[in-house]
C-alpha positions in Angstrom: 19.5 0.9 -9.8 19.6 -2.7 -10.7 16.9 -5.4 -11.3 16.5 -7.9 -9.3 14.8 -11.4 -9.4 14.9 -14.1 -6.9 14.6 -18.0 -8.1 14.5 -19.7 -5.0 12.2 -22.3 -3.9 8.6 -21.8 -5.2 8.7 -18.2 -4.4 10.2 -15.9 -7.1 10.1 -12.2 -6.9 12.0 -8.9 -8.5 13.5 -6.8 -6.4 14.0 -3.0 -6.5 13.3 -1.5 -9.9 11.3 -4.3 -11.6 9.1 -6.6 -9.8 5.2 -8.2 -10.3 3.1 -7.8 -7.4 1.7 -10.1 -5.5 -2.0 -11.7 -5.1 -4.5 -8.5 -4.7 -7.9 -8.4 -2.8 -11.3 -6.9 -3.6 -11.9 -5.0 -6.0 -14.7 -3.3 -7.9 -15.4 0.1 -10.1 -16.5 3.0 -9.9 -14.7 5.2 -13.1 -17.0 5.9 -15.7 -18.1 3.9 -18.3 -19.5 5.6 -21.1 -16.4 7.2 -21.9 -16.0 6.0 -25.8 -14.0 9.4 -26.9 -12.1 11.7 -25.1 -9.0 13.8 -25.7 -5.9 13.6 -24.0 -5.0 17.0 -23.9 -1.2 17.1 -24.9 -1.7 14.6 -27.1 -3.8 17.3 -29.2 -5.9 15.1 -31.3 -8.7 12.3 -29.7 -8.3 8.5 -29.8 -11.0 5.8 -29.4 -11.7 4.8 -26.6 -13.9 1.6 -25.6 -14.5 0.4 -22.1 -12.6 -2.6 -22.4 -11.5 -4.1 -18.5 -12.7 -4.1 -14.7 -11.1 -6.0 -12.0 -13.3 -8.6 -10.6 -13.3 -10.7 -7.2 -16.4 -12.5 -7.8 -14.4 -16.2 -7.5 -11.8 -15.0 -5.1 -8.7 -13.8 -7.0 -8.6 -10.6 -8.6 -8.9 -11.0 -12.3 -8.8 -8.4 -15.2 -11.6 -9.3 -17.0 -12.2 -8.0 -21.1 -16.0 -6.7 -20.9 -16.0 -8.3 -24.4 -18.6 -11.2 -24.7 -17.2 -14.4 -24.0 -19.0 -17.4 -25.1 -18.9 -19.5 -22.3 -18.1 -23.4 -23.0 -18.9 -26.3 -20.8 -18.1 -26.3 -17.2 -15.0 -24.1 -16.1 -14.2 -22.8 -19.6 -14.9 -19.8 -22.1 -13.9 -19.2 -25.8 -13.9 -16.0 -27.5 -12.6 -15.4 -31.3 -9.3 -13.0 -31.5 -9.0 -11.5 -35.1 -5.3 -10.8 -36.6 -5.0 -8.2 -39.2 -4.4 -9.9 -42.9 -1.1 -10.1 -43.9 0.7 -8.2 -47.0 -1.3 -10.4 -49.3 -5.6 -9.9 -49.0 -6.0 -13.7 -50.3 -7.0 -16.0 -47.4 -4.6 -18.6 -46.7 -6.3 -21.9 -46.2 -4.5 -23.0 -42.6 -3.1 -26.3 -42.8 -4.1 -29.5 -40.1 -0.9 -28.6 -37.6 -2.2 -24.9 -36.9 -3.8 -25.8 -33.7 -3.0 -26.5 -30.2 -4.7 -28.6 -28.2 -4.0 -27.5 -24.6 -5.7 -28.7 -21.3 -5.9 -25.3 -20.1 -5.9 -23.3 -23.5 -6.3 -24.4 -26.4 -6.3 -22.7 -29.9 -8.3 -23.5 -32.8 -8.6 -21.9 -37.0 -12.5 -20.3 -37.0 -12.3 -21.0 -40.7 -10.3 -23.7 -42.4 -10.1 -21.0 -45.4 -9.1 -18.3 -42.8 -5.7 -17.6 -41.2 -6.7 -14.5 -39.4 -9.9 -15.4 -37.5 -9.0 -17.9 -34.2 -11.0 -19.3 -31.6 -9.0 -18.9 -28.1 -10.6 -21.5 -25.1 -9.3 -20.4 -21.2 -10.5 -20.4 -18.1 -13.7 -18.2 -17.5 -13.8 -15.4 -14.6 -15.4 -18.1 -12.5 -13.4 -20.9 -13.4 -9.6 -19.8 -12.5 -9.7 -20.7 -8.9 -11.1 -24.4 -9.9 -8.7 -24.9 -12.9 -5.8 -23.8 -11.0 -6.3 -26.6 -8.4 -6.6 -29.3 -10.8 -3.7 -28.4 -13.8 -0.4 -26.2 -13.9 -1.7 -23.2 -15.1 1.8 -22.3 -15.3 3.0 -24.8 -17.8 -0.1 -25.0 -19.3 1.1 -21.1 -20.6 4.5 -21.7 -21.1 3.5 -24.7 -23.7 0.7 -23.2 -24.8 3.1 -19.9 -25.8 5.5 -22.4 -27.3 3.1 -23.9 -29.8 2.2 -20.5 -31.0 6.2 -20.1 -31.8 5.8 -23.1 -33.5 2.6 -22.5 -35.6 3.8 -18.8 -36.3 7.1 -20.6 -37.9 4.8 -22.6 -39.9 3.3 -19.9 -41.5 -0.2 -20.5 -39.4 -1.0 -16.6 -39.1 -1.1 -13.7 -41.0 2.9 -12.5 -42.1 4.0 -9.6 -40.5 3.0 -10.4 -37.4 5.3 -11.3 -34.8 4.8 -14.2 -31.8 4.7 -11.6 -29.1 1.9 -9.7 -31.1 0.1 -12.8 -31.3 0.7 -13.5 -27.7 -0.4 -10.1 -26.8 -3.6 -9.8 -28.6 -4.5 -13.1 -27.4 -3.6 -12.2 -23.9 -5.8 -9.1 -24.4 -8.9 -10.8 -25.2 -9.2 -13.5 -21.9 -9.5 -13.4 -18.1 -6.2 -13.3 -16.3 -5.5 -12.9 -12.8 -5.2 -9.2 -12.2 -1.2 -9.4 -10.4 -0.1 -11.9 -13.3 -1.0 -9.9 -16.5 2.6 -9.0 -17.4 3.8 -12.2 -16.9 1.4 -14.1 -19.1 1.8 -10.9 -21.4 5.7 -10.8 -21.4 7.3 -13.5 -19.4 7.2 -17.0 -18.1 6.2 -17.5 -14.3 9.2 -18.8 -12.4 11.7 -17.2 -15.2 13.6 -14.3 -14.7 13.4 -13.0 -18.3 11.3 -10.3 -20.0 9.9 -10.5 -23.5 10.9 -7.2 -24.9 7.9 -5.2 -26.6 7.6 -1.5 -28.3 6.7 0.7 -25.0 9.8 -0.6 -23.0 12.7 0.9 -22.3 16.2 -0.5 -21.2 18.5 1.7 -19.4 22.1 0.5 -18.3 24.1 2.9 -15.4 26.8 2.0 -14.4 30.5 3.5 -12.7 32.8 4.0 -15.5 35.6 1.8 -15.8 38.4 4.5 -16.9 38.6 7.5 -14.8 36.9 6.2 -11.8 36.2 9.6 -10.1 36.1 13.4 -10.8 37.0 15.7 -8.1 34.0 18.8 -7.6 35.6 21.3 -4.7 36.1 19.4 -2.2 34.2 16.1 -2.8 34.9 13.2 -4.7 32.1 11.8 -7.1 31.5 8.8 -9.2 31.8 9.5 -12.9 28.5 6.9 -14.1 27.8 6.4 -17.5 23.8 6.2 -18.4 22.5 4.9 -21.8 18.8 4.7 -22.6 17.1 2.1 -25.2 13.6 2.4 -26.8 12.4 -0.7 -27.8 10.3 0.2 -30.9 8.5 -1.4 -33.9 10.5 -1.9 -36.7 8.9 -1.7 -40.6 8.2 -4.7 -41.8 7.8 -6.4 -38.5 9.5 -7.5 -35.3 11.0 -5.0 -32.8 14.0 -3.3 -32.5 16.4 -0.7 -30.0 16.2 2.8 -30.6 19.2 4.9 -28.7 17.6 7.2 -26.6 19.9 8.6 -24.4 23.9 8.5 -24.5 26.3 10.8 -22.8 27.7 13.6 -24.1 31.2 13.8 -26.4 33.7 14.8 -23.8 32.5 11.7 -21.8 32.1 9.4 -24.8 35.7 10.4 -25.9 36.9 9.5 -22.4 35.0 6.1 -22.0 37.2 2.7 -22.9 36.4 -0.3 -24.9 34.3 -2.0 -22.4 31.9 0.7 -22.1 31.9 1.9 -25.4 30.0 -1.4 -26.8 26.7 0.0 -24.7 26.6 2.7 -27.1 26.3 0.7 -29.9 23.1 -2.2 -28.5 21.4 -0.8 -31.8 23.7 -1.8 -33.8 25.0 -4.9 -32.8 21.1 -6.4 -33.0 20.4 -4.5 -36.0 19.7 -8.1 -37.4 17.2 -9.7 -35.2 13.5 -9.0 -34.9 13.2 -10.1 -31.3 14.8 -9.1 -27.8 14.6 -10.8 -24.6 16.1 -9.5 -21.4 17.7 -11.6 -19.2 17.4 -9.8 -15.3 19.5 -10.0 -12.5 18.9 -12.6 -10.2 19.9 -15.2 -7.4 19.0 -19.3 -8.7 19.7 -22.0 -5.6 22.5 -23.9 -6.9 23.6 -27.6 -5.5 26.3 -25.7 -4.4 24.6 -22.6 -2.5 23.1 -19.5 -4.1 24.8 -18.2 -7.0 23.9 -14.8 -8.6 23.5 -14.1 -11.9 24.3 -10.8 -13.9 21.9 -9.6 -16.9 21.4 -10.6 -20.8 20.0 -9.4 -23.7 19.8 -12.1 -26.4 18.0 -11.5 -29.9 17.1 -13.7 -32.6 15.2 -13.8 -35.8 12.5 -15.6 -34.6 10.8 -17.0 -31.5 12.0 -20.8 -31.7 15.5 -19.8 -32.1 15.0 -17.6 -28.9 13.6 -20.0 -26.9 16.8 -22.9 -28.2 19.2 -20.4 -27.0 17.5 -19.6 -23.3 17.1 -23.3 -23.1 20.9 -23.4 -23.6 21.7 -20.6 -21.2 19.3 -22.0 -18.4 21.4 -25.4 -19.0 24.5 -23.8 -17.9 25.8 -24.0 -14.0 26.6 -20.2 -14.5 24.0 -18.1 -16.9 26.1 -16.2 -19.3 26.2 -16.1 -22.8 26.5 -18.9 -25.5 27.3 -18.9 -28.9 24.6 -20.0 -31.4 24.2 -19.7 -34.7 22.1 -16.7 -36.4 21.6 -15.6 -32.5 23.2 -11.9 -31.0 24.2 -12.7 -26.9 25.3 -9.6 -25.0 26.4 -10.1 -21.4 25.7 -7.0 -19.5 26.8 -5.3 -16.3 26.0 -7.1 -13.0 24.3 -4.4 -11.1 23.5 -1.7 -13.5 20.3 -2.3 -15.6 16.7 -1.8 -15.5 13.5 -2.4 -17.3 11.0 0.1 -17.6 7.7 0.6 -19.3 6.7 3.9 -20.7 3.5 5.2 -20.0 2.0 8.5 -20.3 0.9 10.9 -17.6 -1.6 13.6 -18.8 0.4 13.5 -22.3 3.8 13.2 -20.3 6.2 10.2 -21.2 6.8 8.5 -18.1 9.3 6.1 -17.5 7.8 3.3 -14.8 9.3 0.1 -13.0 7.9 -2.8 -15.4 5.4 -4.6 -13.4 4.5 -1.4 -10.7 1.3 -0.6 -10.1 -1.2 2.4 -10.6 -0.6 2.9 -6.7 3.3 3.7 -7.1 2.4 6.6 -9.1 0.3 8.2 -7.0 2.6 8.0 -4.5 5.5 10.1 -6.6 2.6 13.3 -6.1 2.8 15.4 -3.0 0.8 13.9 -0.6 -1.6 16.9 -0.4 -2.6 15.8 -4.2 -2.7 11.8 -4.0 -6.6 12.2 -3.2 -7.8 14.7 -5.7 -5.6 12.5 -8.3 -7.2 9.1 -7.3 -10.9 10.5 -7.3 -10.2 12.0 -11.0 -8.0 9.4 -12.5 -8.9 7.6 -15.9 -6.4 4.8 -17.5 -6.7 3.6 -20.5 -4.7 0.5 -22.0 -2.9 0.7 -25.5 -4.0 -2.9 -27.2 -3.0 -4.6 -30.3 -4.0 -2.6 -33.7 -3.2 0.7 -32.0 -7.2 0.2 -30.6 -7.3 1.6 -26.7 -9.6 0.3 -23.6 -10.3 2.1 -20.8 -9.8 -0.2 -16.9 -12.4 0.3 -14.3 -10.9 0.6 -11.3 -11.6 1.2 -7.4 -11.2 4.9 -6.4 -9.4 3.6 -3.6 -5.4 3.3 -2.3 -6.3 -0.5 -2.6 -7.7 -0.7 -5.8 -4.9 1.4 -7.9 -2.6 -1.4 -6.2 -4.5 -3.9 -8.1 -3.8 -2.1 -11.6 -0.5 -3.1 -12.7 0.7 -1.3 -15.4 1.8 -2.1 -19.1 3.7 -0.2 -21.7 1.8 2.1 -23.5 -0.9 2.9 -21.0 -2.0 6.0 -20.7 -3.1 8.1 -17.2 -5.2 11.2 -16.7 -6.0 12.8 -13.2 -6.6 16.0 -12.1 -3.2 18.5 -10.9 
């Protein structure tokens, strides 16, 4: 089934397969936490395990809130220092007078002048979210904030090796954010129908094949559909890449024309960039009426040159692909793709909607189950530097809606 998002007006939404939820109510926890070790079974070895979130209502809006200590500024604001790994090199890299941004909403500054992987990150506190919002854009306070960190990271600013969604990631990990919006300030830009890609995602493309429309069984008539399945996965030495994970077999590969045949090599053809951004399917309010626009994936070697080419396909009346240097722009079919984050279900690879909730996968179990599962469940959050952090949640239909979900996390409950 095909993704969806809307564009019009001031409200923007995904439809069907990939969507972020909406503003969530109360919310507060009741999972254990003292839980610093436990096992996930078909895993077969133990991870560490911190209690790291809870969802909070205190000021009104749900908010995931780090249980780290925050050192709380002056009035609405908080600062807390995020640590990068070093790079390939263990000498500290003095950080030069440009690696800093000076937002009015976040703002980002060297702890050390002698130390490139030690930053001080200011944000709104818990409290403070409802007050900021009504006095700044929280939205394009983000979107430039994000920007300069593409920006210092092509300066050399942080530790090499690390890409600008890491940094984005880890520092998104570390501050309050309201509880509905975490993907988007993790992966996206509010109001944009594009998806950062990130190791935990997958990309599948089904669509009806173009040669040999249909294949008679009996007495029926079916649709032969081609499905391809794409990991996105570290790659060594940095960045991200696709991973083939699922193709179809010969017979139908030797019968599939030239059209369909380049899904099979996505791999390939962006064998040469280090970061992916999806493009969804969407409907943008035109002078001329609504216009509908199919999927992209675009790569580039680095973040600036992906943002210059999604400012020139945003420019255009019709999205689509443009040629740019050093950049790889694949148009793909209207109708037929999907984002999906895997998580892991009692040691079970799970393929879930990007941006669903803990809510939608209680509702795949018998309904006879949903209650035991919900009393029992435990979910715990795959971070930066492979650490993990369990969420404190409400035991309640309403609280798992309030848990949206991110690649990588992992579930336990009892069957």
């Amino acid at each position: 089934m095909a993704a969806y998002w809307h564009m019009g007006g001031q409200e923007k939404r995904m439809k069907t397969r990939t969507w972020f939820g909406t503003a969530l109510a109360a919310i507060l926890s009741r999972t254990a936490v003292c839980a610093l070790m436990f096992c996930l079974g078909c895993l077969q070895h133990k991870i560490t395990v911190v209690d790291g979130y809870r969802i909070d209502d205190k000021a009104g809006i749900s908010m995931l809130v780090p249980n780290a200590v925050q050192n709380y500024n002056s009035g609405e604001f908080q600062e807390v220092t995020v640590t990068f790994p070093a790079g390939a090199s263990a000498a500290k890299i003095r950080v030069g007078k440009d690696c800093a941004i000076q937002g009015a909403v976040f703002s980002l500054q060297p702890s050390s002048s002698s130390n490139n992987s030690s930053w001080v990150v200011r944000s709104p506190r818990t409290s403070g979210w409802d007050t900021v919002s009504g006095q700044a854009d929280v939205d394009a306070q983000w979107k430039l904030f994000i920007h300069e960190l593409a920006r210092m990271h092509d300066q050399g600013c942080f530790p090499s090796g690390l890409s600008t969604q890491f940094i984005r990631s880890a520092i998104a990990e570390r501050i309050p954010l309201p509880a509905n919006l975490v993907p988007i300030f993790m992966y996206s830009d509010r109001g944009e129908r594009f998806v950062n890609l990130a190791p935990g995602m997958e990309i599948r493309i089904q669509k009806v094949l173009s040669t040999g429309t249909s294949i008679k069984t009996g007495s029926e008539t079916s649709l032969r559909i081609l499905t391809v399945d794409y990991d996105v996965v570290p790659r060594h030495g940095g960045g991200i890449g696709l991973r083939l994970n699922h193709r179809p077999d010969h017979g139908q590969r030797a019968s599939l024309g030239t059209e369909d045949r380049q899904f099979l090599t996505l791999d390939q053809r962006f064998a040469t960039t280090s970061t992916l951004r999806l493009f969804l399917q969407g409907f943008s309010e035109e002078k001329q009426g609504t216009s509908e626009s199919g999927p992209i994936l675009i790569g580039a070697s680095d973040a600036m040159r992906l943002d210059l080419l999604t400012d020139l396909i945003g420019k255009r009346d019709s999205v689509a692909c443009v040629s740019s240097p050093g950049v790889v722009c694949v148009d793909l079919p209207t109708g037929s793709v999907s984002l999906s984050s895997i998580i892991w279900i009692n040691g079970r690879r799970t393929a879930s909607a990007f941006g669903t909730s803990l809510a939608s996968q209680l509702f795949h179990l018998p309904e006879s189950k949903q209650a035991e599962a919900l009393e029992s469940v435990q979910v715990i959050r795959h971070l930066s530097l492979n650490r993990y952090a369990s969420i404190q949640i409400t035991r309640t239909v309403e609280g798992a809606q309030k848990l949206l979900l991110l690649p990588g996390d992992r579930i336990e409950w009892k069957e």
